[in-house]
TORKOL-4160 file (C-alpha; in steps of 0.2 Angstrom, whole numbers, padded with zeros to 4 digits, m for minus):
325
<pt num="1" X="0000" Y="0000" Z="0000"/>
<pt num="2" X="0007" Y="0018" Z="m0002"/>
<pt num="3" X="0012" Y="0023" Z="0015"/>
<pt num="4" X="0020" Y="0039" Z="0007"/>
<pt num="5" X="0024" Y="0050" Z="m0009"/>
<pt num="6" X="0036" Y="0059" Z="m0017"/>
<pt num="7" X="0037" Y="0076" Z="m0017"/>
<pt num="8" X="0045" Y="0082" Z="m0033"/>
<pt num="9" X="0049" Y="0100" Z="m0040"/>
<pt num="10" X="0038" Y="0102" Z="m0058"/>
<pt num="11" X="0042" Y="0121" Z="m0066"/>
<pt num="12" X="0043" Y="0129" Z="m0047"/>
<pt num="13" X="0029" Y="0121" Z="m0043"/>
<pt num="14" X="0032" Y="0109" Z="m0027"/>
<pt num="15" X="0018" Y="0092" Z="m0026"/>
<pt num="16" X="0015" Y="0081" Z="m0016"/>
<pt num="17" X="m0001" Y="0072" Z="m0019"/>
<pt num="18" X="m0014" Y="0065" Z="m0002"/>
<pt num="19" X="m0023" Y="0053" Z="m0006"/>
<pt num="20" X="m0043" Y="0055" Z="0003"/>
<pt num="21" X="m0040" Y="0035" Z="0009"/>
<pt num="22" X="m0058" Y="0026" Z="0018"/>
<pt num="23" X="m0051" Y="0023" Z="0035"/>
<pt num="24" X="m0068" Y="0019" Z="0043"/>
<pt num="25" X="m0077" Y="0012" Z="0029"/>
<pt num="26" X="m0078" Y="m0007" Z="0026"/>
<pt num="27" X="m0073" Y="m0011" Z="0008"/>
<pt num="28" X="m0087" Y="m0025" Z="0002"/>
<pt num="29" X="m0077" Y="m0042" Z="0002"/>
<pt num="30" X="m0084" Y="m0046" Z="m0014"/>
<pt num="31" X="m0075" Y="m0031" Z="m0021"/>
<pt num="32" X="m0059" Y="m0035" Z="m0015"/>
<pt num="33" X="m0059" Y="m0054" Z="m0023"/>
<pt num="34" X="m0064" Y="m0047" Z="m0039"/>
<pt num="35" X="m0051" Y="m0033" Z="m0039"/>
<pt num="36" X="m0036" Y="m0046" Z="m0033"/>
<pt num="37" X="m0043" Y="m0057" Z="m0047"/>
<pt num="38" X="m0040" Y="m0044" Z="m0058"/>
<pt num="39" X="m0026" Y="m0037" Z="m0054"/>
<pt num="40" X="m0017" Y="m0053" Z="m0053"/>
<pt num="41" X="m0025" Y="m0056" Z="m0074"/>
<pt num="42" X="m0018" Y="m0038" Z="m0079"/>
<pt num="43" X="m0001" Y="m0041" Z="m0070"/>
<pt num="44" X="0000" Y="m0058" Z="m0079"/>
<pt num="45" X="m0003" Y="m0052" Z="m0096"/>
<pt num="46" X="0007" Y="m0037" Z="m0098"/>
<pt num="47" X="0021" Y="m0040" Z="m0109"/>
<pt num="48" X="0040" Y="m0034" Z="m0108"/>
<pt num="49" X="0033" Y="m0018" Z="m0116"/>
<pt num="50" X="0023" Y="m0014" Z="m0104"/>
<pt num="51" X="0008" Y="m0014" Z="m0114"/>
<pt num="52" X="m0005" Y="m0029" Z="m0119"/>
<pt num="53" X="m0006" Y="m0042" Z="m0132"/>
<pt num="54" X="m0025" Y="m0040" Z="m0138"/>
<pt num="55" X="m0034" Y="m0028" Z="m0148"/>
<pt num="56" X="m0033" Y="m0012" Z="m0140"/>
<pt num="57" X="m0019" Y="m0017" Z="m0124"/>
<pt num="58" X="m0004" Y="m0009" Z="m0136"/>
<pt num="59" X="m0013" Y="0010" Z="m0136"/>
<pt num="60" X="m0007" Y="0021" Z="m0124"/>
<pt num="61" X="m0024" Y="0027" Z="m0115"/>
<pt num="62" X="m0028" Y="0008" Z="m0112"/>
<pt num="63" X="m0011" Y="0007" Z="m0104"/>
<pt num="64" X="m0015" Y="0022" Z="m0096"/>
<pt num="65" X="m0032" Y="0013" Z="m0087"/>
<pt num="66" X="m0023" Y="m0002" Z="m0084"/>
<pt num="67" X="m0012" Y="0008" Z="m0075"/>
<pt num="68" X="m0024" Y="0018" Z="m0066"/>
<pt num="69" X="m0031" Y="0004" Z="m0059"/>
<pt num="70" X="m0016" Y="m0002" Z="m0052"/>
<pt num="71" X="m0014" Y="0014" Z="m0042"/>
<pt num="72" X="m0033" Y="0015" Z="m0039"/>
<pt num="73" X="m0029" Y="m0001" Z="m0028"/>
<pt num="74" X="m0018" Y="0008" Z="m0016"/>
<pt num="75" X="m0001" Y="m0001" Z="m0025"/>
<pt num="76" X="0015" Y="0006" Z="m0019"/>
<pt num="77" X="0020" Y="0008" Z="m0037"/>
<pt num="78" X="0042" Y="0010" Z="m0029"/>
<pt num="79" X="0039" Y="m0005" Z="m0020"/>
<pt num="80" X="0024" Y="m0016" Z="m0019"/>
<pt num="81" X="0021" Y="m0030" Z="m0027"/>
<pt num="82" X="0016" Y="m0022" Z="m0043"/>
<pt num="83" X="0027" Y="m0007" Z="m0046"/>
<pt num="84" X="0034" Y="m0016" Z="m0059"/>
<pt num="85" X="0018" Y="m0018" Z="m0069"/>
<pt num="86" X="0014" Y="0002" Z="m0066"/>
<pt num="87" X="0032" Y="0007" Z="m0071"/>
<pt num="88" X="0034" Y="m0003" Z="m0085"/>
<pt num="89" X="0016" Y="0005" Z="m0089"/>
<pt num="90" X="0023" Y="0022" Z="m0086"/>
<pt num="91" X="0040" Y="0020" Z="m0094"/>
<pt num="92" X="0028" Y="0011" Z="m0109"/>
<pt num="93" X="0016" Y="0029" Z="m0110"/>
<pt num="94" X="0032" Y="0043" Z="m0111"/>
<pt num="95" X="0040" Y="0029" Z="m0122"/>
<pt num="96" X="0024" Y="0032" Z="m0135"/>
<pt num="97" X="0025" Y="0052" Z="m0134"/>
<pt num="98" X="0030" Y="0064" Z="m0147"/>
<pt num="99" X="0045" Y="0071" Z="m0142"/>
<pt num="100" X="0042" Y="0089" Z="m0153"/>
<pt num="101" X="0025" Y="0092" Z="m0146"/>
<pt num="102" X="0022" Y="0079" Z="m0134"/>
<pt num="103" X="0006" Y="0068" Z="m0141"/>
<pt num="104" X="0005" Y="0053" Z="m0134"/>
<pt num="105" X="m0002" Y="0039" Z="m0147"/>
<pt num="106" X="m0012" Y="0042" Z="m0161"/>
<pt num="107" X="m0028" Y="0049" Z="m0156"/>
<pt num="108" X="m0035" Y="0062" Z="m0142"/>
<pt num="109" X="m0043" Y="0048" Z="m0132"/>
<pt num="110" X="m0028" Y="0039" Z="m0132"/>
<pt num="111" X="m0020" Y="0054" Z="m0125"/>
<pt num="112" X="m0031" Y="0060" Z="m0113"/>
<pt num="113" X="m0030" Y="0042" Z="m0105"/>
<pt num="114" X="m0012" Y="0040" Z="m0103"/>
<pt num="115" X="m0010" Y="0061" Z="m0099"/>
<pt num="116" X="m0022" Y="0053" Z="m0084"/>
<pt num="117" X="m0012" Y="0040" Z="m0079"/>
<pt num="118" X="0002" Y="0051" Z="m0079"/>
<pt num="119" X="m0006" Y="0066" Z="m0068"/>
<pt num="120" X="m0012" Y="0052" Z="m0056"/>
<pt num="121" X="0006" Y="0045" Z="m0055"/>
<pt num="122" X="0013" Y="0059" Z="m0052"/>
<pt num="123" X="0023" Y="0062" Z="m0038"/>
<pt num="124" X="0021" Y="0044" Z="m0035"/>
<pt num="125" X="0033" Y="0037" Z="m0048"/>
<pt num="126" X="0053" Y="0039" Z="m0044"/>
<pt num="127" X="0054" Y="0044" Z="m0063"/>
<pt num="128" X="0063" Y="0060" Z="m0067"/>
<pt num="129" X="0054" Y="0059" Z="m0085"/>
<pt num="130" X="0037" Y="0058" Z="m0077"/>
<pt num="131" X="0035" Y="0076" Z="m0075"/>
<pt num="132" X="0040" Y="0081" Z="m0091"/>
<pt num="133" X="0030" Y="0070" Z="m0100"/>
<pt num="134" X="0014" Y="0078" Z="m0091"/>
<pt num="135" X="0018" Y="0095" Z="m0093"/>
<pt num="136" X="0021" Y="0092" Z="m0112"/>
<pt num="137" X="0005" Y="0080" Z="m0112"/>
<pt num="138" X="m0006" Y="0095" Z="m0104"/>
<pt num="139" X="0001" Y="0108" Z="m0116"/>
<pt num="140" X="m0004" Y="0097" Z="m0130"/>
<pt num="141" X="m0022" Y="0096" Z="m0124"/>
<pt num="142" X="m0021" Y="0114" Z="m0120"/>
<pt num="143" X="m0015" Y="0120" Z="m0137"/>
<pt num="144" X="m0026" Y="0110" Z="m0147"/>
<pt num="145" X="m0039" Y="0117" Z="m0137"/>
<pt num="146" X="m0035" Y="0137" Z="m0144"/>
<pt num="147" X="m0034" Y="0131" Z="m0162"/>
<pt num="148" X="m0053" Y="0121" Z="m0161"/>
<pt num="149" X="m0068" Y="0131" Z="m0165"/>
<pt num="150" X="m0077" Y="0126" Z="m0152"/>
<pt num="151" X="m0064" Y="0128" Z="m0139"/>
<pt num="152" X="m0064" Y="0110" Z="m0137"/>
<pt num="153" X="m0058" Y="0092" Z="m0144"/>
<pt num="154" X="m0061" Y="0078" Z="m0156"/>
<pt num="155" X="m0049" Y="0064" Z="m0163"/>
<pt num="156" X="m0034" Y="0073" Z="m0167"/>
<pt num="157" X="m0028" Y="0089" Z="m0159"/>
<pt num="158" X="m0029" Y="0097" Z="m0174"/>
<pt num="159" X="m0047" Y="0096" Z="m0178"/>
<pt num="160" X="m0059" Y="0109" Z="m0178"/>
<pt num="161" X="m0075" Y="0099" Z="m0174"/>
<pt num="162" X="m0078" Y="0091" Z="m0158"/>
<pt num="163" X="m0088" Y="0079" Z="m0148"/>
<pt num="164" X="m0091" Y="0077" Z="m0130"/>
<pt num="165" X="m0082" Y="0058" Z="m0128"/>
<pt num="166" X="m0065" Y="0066" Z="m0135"/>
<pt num="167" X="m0068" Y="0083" Z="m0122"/>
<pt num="168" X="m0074" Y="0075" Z="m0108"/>
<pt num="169" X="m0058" Y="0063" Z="m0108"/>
<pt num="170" X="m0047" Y="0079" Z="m0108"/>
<pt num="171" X="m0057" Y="0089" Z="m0095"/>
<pt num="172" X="m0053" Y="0076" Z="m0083"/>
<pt num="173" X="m0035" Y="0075" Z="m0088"/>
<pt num="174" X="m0034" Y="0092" Z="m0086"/>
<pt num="175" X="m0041" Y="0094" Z="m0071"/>
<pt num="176" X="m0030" Y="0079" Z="m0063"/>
<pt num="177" X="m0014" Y="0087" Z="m0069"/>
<pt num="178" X="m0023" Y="0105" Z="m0060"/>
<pt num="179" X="m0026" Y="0093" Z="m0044"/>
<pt num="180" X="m0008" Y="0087" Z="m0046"/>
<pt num="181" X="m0001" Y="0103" Z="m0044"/>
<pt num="182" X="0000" Y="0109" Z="m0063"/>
<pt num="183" X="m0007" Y="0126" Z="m0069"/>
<pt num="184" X="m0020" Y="0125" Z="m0078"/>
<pt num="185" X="m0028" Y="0142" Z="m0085"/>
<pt num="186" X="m0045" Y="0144" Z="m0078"/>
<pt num="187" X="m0050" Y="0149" Z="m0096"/>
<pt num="188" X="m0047" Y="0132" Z="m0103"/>
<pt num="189" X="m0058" Y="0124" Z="m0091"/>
<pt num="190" X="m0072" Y="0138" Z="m0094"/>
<pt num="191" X="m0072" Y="0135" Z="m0112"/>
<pt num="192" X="m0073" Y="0116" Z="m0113"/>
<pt num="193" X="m0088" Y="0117" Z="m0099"/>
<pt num="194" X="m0097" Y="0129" Z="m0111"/>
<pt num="195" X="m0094" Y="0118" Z="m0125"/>
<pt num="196" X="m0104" Y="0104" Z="m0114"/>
<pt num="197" X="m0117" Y="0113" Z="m0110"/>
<pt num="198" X="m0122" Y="0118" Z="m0125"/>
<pt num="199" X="m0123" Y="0097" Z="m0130"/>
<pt num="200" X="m0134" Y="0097" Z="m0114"/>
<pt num="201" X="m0153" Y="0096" Z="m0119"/>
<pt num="202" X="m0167" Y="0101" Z="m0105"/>
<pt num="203" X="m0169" Y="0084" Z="m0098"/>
<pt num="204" X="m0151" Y="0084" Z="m0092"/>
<pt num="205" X="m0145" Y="0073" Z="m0105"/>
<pt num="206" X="m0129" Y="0075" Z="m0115"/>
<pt num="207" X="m0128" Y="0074" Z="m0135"/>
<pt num="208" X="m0111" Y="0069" Z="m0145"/>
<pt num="209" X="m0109" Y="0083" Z="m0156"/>
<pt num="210" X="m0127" Y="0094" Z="m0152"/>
<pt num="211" X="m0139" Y="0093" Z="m0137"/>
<pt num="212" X="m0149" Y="0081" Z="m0148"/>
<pt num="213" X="m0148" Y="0063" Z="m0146"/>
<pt num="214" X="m0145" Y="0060" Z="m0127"/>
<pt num="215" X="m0138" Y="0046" Z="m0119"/>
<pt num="216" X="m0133" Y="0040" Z="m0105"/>
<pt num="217" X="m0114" Y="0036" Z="m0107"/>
<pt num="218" X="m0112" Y="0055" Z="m0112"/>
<pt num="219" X="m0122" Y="0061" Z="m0098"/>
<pt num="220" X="m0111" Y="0053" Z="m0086"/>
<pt num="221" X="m0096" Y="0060" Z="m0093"/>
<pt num="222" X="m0104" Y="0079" Z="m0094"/>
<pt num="223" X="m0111" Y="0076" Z="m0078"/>
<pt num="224" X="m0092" Y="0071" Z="m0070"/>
<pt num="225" X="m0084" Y="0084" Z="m0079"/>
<pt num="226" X="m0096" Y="0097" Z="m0070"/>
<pt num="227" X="m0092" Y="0089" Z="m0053"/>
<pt num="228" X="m0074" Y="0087" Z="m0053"/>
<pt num="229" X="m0076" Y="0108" Z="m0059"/>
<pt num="230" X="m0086" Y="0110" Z="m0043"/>
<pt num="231" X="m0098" Y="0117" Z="m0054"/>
<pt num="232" X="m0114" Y="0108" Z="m0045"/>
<pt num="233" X="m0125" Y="0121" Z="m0043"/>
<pt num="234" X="m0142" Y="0125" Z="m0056"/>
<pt num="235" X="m0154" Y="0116" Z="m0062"/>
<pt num="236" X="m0144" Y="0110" Z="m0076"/>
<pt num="237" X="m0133" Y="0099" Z="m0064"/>
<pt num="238" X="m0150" Y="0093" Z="m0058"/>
<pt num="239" X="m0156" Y="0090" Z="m0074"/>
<pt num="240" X="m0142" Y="0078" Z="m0077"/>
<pt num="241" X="m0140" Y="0069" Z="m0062"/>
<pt num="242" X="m0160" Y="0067" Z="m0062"/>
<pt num="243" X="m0157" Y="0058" Z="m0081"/>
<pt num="244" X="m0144" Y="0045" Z="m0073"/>
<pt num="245" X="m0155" Y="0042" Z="m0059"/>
<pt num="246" X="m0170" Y="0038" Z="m0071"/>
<pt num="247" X="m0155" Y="0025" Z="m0082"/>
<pt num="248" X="m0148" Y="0017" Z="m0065"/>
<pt num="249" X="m0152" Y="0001" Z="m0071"/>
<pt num="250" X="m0145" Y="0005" Z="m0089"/>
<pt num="251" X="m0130" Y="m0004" Z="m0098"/>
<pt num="252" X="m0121" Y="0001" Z="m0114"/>
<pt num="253" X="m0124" Y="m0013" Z="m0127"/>
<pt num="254" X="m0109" Y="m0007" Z="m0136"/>
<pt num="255" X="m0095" Y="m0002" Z="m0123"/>
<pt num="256" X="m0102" Y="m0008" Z="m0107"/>
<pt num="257" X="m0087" Y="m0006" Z="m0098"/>
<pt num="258" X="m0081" Y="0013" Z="m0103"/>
<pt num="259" X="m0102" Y="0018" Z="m0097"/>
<pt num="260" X="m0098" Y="0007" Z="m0079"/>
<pt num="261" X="m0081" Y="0016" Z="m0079"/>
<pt num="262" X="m0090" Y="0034" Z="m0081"/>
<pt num="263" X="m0104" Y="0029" Z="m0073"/>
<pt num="264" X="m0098" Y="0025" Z="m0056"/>
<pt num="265" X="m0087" Y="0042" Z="m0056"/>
<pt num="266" X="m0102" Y="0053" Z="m0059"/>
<pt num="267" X="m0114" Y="0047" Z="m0048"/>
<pt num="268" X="m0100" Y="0044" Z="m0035"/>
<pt num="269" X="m0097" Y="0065" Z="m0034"/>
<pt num="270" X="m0114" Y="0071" Z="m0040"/>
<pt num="271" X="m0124" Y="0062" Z="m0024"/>
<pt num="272" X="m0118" Y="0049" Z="m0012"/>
<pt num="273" X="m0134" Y="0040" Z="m0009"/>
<pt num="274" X="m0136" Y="0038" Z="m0028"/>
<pt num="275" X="m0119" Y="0030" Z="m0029"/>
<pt num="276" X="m0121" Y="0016" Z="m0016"/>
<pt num="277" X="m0138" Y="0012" Z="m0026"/>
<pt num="278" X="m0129" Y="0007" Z="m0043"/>
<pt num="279" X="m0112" Y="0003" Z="m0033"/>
<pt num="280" X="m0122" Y="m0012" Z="m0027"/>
<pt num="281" X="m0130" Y="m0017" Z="m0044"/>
<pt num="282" X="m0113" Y="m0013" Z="m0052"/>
<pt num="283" X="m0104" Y="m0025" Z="m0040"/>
<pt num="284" X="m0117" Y="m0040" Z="m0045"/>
<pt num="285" X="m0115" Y="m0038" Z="m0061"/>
<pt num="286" X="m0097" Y="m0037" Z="m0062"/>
<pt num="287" X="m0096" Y="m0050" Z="m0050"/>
<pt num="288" X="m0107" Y="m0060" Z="m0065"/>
<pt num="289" X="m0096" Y="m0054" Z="m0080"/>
<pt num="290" X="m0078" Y="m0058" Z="m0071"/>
<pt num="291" X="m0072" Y="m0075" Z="m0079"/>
<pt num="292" X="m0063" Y="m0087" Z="m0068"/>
<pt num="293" X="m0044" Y="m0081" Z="m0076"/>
<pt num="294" X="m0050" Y="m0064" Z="m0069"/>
<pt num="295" X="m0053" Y="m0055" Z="m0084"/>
<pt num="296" X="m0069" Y="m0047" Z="m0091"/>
<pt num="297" X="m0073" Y="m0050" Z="m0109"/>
<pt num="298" X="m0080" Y="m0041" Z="m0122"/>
<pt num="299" X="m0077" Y="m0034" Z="m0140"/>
<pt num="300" X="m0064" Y="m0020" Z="m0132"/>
<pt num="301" X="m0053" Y="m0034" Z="m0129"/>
<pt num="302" X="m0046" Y="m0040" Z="m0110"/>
<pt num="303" X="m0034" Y="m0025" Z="m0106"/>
<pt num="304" X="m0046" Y="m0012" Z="m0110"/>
<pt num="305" X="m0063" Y="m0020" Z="m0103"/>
<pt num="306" X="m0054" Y="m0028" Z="m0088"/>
<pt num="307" X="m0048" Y="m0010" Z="m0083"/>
<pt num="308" X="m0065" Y="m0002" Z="m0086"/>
<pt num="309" X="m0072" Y="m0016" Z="m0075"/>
<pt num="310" X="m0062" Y="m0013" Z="m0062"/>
<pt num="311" X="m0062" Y="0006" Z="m0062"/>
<pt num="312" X="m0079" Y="0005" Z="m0059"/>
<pt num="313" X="m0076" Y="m0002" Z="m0044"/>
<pt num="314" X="m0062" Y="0007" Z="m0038"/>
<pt num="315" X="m0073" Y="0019" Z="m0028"/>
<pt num="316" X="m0074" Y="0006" Z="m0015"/>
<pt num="317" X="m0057" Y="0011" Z="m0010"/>
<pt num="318" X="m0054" Y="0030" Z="m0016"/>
<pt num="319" X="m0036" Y="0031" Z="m0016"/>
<pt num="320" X="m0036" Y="0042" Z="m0029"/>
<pt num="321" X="m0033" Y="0061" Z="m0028"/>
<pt num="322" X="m0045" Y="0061" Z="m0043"/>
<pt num="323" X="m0058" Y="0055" Z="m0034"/>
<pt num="324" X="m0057" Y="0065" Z="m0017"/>
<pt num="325" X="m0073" Y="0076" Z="m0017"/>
C-alpha cells in the first residue's frame, strides 16, 4: 500500500499528492476478490513492453487505465508488489510520446487516457521523466484546445469539430494534472464546460456533437466533468444527475465497460446515496461478467474492458486524488 509520496519540483511548482484514503469504511469483500482477481490477470498479461497483447492493450490510453487501476488499488507503485507492472506501464506511456510536441499515441482519447495516468502517478513514480511527459502532455491538450472552433476536442488535436467523448476525456485529464499541482488556465476549463453545456438538452441529458440525441454514457461523462469543476449548482446539474437516476439500471450494449467506468465516477461526486444504489447493482453484475482467469470479456478486448471493470469499482477504495470530493 502507499504509506508515502514523493514530493517532486515540476516548473517551481512543489507536489505532493494526499490521497482521501476510507479509513472507517468497510470495503465489500466481494470487491476486494474481484479486484485481486483482476489485478493478478492484468499483472500476468502485460508484456516486456509494458503494454498488452490484444486488440486495444498496445494503445497508450488503455495502458494508461490499466495503469490507473493499479494505483486505484492503493499499490505502492516504488515497492509493492506491482510497481513493476505500473512502471513498465509508465515508462511504456512517455516511451509512446512525441518528443516535438508531446502527443501521446495516435488519437486524443488515447492521450487524454495516458495524460491521466500520468497526472495520477505523479509524484508517485521515482521517474525523473514523469513530470516532463505531463507537462508536455497538458500543453498538447491545452493548445489544441486554442486552435478548435469550439474551444474543445475531437480525434486529433488538430481538428476543428468536436464531440463530447473526446472533451470530456481531456477535461478530466486536465483537471487531474490541475489537482496534481499543474497550472491549468482557468480559461481552458471555462471554455470546454461551455462547450458541454451547450450538448446538454433540458432533460439533463448529453448529445455527442449537439444537445440532440441524449444518452446515458455522455451524460455521465458531462455530468463528472461538472463535478470534478465544482460546478454543482443549477438546475442544469440537476437535470443531469436526475437523467442518470432515471438509467440506473442502464448498460451500454456497445461499450459496457467505458459507461460502468463513467458511470460510477459521476454518480459517485454528483450524490452519495445515488452511488451506493448502482455501486451495489454494479458489483453484482461485475461479480457475473468476471471470468474465472479474472478477466472481463468483451469486444474491447481484455486489457481495456478488464480495466474499465475494475475502475468502476475502484470507488470502494478512493485512493485516488481524482476522486477526493
Amino acid at each position: 500500500m502507499m504509506r508515502h509520496f514523493i514530493s517532486i519540483l515540476l516548473l517551481g511548482h512543489a507536489c505532493a499528492q494526499e490521497l482521501p484514503r476510507r479509513q472507517d469504511d468497510t470495503i465489500p469483500s466481494q470487491v476486494d476478490q474481484m479486484y485481486e482477481r483482476g489485478l493478478r490477470f492484468l499483472a500476468s498479461k502485460q508484456n516486456d513492453e509494458g503494454c498488452w497483447d490484444d486488440s486495444q492493450g498496445n494503445e497508450p490510453g488503455v495502458v494508461g487505465l490499466a495503469t490507473v487501476a493499479f494505483l486505484a488499488h492503493g499499490e505502492d507503485p516504488n515497492y509493492g508488489p506491482y510497481a513493476k507492472n505500473i512502471g513498465k506501464g509508465i515508462t511504456f506511456i512517455i516511451g509512446k510520446q512525441n518528443a516535438t510536441n508531446g502527443y501521446i499515441g495516435n488519437s486524443m482519447y488515447s492521450h487524454g487516457f495516458a495524460t491521466l495516468a500520468l497526472a495520477e502517478a505523479y509524484g508517485m513514480i521515482d521517474n525523473p521523466k514523469l513530470a516532463r511527459a505531463l507537462k508536455k502532455a497538458v500543453d498538447l491538450i491545452l493548445s489544441a484546445q486554442k486552435r478548435n472552433h469550439n474551444k474543445a476536442w475531437r480525434y486529433t488535436p488538430d481538428a476543428s469539430d468536436a464531440d463530447t467523448t473526446v472533451s470530456g476525456c481531456q477535461i478530466v485529464a486536465l483537471l487531474a494534472a490541475r489537482n496534481a499541482g499543474l497550472v491549468v488556465p482557468d480559461e481552458a476549463i471555462k471554455n470546454a464546460l461551455a462547450y458541454m453545456e451547450r450538448c446538454r438538452s433540458a432533460d439533463g441529458s448529453y448529445g455527442y456533437t449537439s444537445a440532440g440525441g441524449g444518452k446515458p454514457t455522455l451524460t455521465a461523462i458531462g455530468l463528472l466533468c461538472q463535478s470534478l469543476a465544482k460546478k454543482k449548482d443549477g438546475k442544469g446539474f440537476a437535470a443531469s444527475l436526475g437523467y442518470l437516476k432515471n438509467h440506473i439500471n442502464y448498460r451500454e450494449p456497445y461499450y459496457p465497460f467505458y459507461f460502468e467506468y463513467y458511470m460510477s465516477q459521476a454518480l459517485f461526486h454528483a450524490d452519495q446515496k445515488v452511488w451506493e444504489e448502482w455501486n451495489a447493482k454494479n458489483i453484482k453484475l461485475m461479480a457475473t461478467l468476471q471470468s474465472p482467469d479474472g478477466s472481463w470479456p468483451g469486444r474491447m478486448g481484455y486489457a481495456f474492458n478488464t480495466s474499465g471493470a475494475l475502475l468502476s469499482l475502484a470507488l470502494n477504495y478512493r485512493f485516488l486524488p481524482i476522486y477526493e470530493k
